[in-house]
N, C-alpha and C positions, 0 to 999 in steps of 0.2 A: 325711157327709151322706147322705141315704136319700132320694133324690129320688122324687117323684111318678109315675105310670105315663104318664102324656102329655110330661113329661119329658122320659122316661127315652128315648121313642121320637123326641124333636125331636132330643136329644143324639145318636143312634146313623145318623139320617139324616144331622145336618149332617156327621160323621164319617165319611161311607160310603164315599166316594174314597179320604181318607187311611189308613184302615182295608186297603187293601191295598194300600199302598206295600212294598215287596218288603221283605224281613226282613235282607235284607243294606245297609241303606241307613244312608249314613253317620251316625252321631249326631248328630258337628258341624254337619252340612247341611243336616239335616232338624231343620225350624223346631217341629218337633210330640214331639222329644225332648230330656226335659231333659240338660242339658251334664253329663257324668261328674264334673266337676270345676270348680273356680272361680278357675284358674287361679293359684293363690299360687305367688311366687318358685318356695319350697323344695318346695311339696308339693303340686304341680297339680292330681292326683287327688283333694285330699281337698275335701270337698263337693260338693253337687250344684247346678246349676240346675234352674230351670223352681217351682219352690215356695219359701215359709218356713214353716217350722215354729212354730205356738203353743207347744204342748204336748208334753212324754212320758208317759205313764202304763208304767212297767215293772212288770213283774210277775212276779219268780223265785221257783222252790223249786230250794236249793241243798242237797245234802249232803255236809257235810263229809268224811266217810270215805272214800267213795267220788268226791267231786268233781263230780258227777253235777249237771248245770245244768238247769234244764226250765225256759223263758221264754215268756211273753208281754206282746209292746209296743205299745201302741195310741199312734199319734203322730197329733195331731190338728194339718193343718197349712191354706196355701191355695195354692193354684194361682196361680202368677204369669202363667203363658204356658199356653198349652194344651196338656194330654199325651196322648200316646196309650202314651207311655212313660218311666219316670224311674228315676234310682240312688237307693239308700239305702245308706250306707256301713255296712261288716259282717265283723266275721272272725271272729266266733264259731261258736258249735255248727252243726249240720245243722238246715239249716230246715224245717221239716214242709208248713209251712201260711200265704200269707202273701193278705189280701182287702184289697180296697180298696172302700169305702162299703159293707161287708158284704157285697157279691160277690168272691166265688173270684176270684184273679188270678193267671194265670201268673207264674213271676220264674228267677230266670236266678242264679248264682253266675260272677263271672269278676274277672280280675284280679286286684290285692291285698284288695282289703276293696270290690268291687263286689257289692251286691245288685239287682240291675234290676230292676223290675216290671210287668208288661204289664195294666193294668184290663182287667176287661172293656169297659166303657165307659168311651171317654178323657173328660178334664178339661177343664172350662172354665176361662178365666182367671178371679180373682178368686173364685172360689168358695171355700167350705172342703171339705176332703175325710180322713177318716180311713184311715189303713193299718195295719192289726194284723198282725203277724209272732209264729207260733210256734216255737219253736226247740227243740231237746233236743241233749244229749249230755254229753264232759266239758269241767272248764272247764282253760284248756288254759295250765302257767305262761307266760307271755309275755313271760319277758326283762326286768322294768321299762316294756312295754310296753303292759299291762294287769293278768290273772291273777297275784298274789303269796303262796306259800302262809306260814304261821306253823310253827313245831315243833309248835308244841300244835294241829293239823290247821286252825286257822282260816285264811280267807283274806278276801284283801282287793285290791281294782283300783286300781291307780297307772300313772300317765306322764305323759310329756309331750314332744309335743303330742300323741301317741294312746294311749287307754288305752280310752276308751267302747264303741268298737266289738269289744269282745271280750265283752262283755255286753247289749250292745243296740245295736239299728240305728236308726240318726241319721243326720243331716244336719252332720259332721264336720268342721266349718269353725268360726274363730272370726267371721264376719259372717251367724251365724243362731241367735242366743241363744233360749232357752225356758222355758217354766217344768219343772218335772220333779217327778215324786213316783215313791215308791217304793214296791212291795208284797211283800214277801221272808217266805217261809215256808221254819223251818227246822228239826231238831230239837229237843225242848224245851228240853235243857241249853243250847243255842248263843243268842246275841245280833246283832244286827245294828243298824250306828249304819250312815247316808247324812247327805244334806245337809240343811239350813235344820230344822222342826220333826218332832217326833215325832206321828204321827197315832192308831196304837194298837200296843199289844204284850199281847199276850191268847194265852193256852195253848187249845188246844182240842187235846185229846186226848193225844199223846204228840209234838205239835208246836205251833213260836209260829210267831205269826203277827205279824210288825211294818212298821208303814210311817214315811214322812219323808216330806214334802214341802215346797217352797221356792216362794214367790210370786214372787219374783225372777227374772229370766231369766239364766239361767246355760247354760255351752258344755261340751261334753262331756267335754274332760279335766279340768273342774271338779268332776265329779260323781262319788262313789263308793260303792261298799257296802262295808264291812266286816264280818265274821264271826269273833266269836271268842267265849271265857267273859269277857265285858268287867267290869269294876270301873267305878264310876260316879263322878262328881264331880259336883254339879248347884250353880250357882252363879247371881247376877243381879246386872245392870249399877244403879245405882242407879235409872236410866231404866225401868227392869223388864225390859230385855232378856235372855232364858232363854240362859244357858251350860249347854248338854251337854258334856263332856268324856269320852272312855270310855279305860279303859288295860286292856291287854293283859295274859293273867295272871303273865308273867313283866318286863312294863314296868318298869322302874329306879323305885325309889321317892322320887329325888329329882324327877321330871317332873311328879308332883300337886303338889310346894311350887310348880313352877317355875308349872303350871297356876294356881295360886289366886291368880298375880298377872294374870290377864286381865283381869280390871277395868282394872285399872291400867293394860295395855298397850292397851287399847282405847281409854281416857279418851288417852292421850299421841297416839296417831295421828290420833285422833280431833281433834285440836286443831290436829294439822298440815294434816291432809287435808279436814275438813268430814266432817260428821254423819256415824256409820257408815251404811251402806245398805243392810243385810241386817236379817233378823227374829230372827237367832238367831248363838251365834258357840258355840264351844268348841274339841276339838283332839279327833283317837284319836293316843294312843300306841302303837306298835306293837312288837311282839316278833319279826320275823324280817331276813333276809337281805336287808338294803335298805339304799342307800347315802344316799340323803336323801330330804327332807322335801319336802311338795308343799303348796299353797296353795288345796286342795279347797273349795268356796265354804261360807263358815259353818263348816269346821269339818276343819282342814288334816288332813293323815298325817302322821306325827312317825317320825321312825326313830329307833334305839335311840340314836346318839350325838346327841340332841336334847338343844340347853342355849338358855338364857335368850335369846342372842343369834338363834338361828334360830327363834324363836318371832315375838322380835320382828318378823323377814324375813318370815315366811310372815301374819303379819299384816296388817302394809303393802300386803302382793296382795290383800288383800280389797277394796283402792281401786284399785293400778295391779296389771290382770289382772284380777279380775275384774267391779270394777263398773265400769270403764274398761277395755276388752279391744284387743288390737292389732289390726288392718284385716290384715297378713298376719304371717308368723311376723319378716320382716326388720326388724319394729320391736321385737324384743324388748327391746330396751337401755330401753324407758317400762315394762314389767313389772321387767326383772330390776335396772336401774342405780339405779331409785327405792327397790325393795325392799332392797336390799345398804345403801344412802346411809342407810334410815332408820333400820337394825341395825347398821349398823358405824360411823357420824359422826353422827348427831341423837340418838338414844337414847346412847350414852356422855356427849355433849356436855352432855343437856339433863336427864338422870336421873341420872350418874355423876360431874358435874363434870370431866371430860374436857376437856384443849386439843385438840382435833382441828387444830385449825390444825398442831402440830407432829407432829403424825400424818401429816396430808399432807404436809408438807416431808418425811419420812422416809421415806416410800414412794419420793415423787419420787427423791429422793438416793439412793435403794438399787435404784430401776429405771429411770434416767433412759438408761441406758448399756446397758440390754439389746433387741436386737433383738424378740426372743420376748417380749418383754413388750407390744409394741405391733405387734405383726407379724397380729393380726383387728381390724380398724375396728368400733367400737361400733353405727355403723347398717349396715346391711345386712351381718353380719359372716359371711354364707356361711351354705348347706346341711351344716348335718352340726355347722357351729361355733357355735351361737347359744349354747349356755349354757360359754362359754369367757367373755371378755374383759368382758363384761357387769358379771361378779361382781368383778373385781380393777381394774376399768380405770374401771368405770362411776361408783363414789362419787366417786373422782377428779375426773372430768367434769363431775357436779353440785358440789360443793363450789367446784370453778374459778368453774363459770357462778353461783354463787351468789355468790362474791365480784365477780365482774366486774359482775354487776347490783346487788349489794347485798342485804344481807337482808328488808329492809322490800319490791322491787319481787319479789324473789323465790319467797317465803311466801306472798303473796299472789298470785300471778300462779299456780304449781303449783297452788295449792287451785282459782282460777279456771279452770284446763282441766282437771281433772275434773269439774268442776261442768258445764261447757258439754258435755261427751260421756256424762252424767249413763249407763247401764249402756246405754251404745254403744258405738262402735269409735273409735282412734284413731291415728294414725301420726307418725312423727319427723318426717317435713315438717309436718305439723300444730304438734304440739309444737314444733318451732324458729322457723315463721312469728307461734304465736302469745306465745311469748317476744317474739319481735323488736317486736311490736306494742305491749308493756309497756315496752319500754326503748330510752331517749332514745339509747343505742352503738348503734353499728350491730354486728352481732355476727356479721357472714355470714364475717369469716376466723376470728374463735373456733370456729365450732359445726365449720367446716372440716378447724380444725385436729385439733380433741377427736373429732371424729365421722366425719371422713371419710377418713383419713392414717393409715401404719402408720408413723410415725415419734414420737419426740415432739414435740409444740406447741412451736413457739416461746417463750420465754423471757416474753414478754408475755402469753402465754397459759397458759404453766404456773404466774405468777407474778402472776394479775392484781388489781386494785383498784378500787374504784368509790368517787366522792364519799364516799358514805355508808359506806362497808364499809372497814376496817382492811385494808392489803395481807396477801399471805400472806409 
């Protein structure tokens, strides 16, 4: 916002006491600085208060040889409470230069991934206000934390729950989605795929020039660039929805066959979950040192040991994760239990002609008797443990609660709370009260048993039936 000069002088007077409140004054106390953090379970720090974010506009030239990152981020967002100071969460490069509404702003590095910023003139509530951040340096490998490099020099950002801020500065929370576009200049042989559509890729001189951007409001470790010599697939839903797909120059050649069933895998989820809700879908395959696959919005990261079954998974996140996002990271069991359920027990079931029923009895039978096997609770199952028990414990839990309610209240009841948090947030208390709301059992010692307990369920509960549903 570029406020006017009579403003600009009402704004600096009403602010003229606050304006020297001592520099050492606590964050938390002071009503005029947004909170570091938004308190989640596992990860207190990560987001900020005092604003939401509309918009990212990023804008990088990367080189691959060298690594060498040069950024800038114009984040157009609004003021919730009044600033005179706020976080932007950040681990990347050395920051040069960061303004807020086109004036110079002090800013501050501390912490893990704190960028502070001091306006020159604080914030109204309600208003909108822009902050541009320029950044340079190298990009820095990060663990599976962000920065991933290729053999063939390309690189690419992956993680989970943090990966964004080693590229751009956000608002690193999943309760502050935005929309986001890309502007990446690189040199001329190299490629760059991100999220939702492709806006231009145009040579000019002995460098391209390409962007993406997504209408949808997507969360930061949704979001990613890739850089590499890409191979293209370009495909369309019958609907006309555009499939990009990019593979990496040494990608396994069986991953385009796997790719060209995306139709197919979309039309199947699609039927489970309600209308897809993004503008675009596809996949990159990748060629480097990465243990798995991420569910990047529109258009996942595939690691080299990617088959049909983890395709299916990272699809199904395009509904639970990300057009339905968790309120903190302790509800992961509604991203990871539904995604595992619709790639391990509904796609075998409902495309392979599969008993899963004797799937689950054989699971049971083979880990009914192990500690370790039920030793992290599916909700809240711990800082540090959330992509454990999720993935081996979680389809369990849904197939149970599907036979205890039956299938007819259960298919239709899951597609009805996605629909109701339509690309919002939502939580396991959420999800269990509004099961309970669909079904005539009371369900409060089931979800107890399956959801809250490091032991296994009861006999009744590992074992259940409803009117309508065949026991297991």
């Amino acid at each position: 916002m570029r406020l006017s000069g009579w403003m600009c002088a009402a704004v600096a007077c009403a602010f003229v006491a606050v304006w020297s409140a001592p520099a050492n004054a606590d964050p938390l106390a002071d009503p005029l600085v947004g909170a570091p953090g938004l308190g989640d379970p596992y990860y207190p720090l990560d987001g900020n208060g005092g604003y939401d974010v509309q918009h990212y506009d990023v804008g990088i030239d990367y080189d691959p040889p060298s690594r060498r990152l040069t950024g800038t981020t114009e984040i157009s967002a609004t003021a919730t409470q009044a600033l005179r100071r706020f976080n932007l969460d950040f681990a990347g490069p050395a920051v040069r230069m960061v303004s807020v509404n086109h004036l110079p702003a002090a800013f501050d590095r501390n912490g893990e991934h704190e960028l502070t910023v001091t306006p020159t003139l604080p914030l109204l509530p309600g208003l909108p206000f822009v902050v541009t951040v320029d950044y340079a340096g190298p990009a820095v490998d990060a663990g599976g934390e962000g920065w991933t490099f290729a053999p063939s020099g390309g690189a690419f950002v992956a993680g989970e729950p943090h990966s964004a801020t080693s590229w751009y500065p956000l608002n690193d929370t999943p309760l502050d989605k935005a929309t986001f576009e890309l502007h990446a200049t690189v040199p001329a042989e190299w490629e760059v795929v991100s999220n939702g559509l492709p806006t231009e890729n145009v040579l000019r001189g002995d460098k391209r020039v390409v962007g993406w951007a997504t209408t949808k409001p997507v969360l930061g470790y949704l979001t990613t660039v890739a850089i590499d010599k890409f191979d293209y697939l370009e495909q369309r839903r019958a609907n006309g929805t555009p499939l990009v797909s990019a593979f990496a120059p040494n990608a396994k050649s069986h991953h385009r066959e796997t790719e060209q069933r995306l139709p197919e895998i979309l039309d199947f989820t699609e039927n489970l979950y309600g209308p897809y809700p993004f503008e675009a879908s596809g996949g990159i395959y990748l060629d480097a040192d990465i243990e798995y696959s991420l569910e990047t919005q529109t258009r996942p990261l595939y690691a080299p040991k990617t088959n049909l079954q983890t395709v299916v998974h990272e699809i199904a996140h395009q509904w639970w994760g990300n057009w339905v996002s968790v309120r903190h990271w302790s509800d992961i069991c509604l991203n990871e239990c539904f995604a595992s359920y619709t790639a391990d027990y509904l796609w075998p079931e409902r495309m392979e002609g599969k008993n899963v029923d004797d799937d689950y009895r054989e699971t049971i039978r083979k880990y009914r008797d192990s500690a370790k096997f039920w030793a992290i609770p599916l909700e809240n199952p711990g800082a540090g443990k959330e992509f454990t028990s999720v993935y081996y414990r979680g389809p369990l839990f849904l197939h149970a609660l599907r036979k205890q309610i039956g299938d007819a209240v259960f298919f239709v009841a899951v597609r009805d709370f996605l629909a109701a948090h339509t690309y919002g947030n939502a939580s396991m208390p959420e999800f269990r009260a509004f099961m309970q709301s669909r079904s005539a059992t009371n369900l409060t010692g089931f979800f107890d048993a399956w959801l809250d307990r490091t032991e296994p369920p009861p006999e009744e509960y590992l074992f259940p039936s409803s009117p309508a549903a065949p026991g297991l």
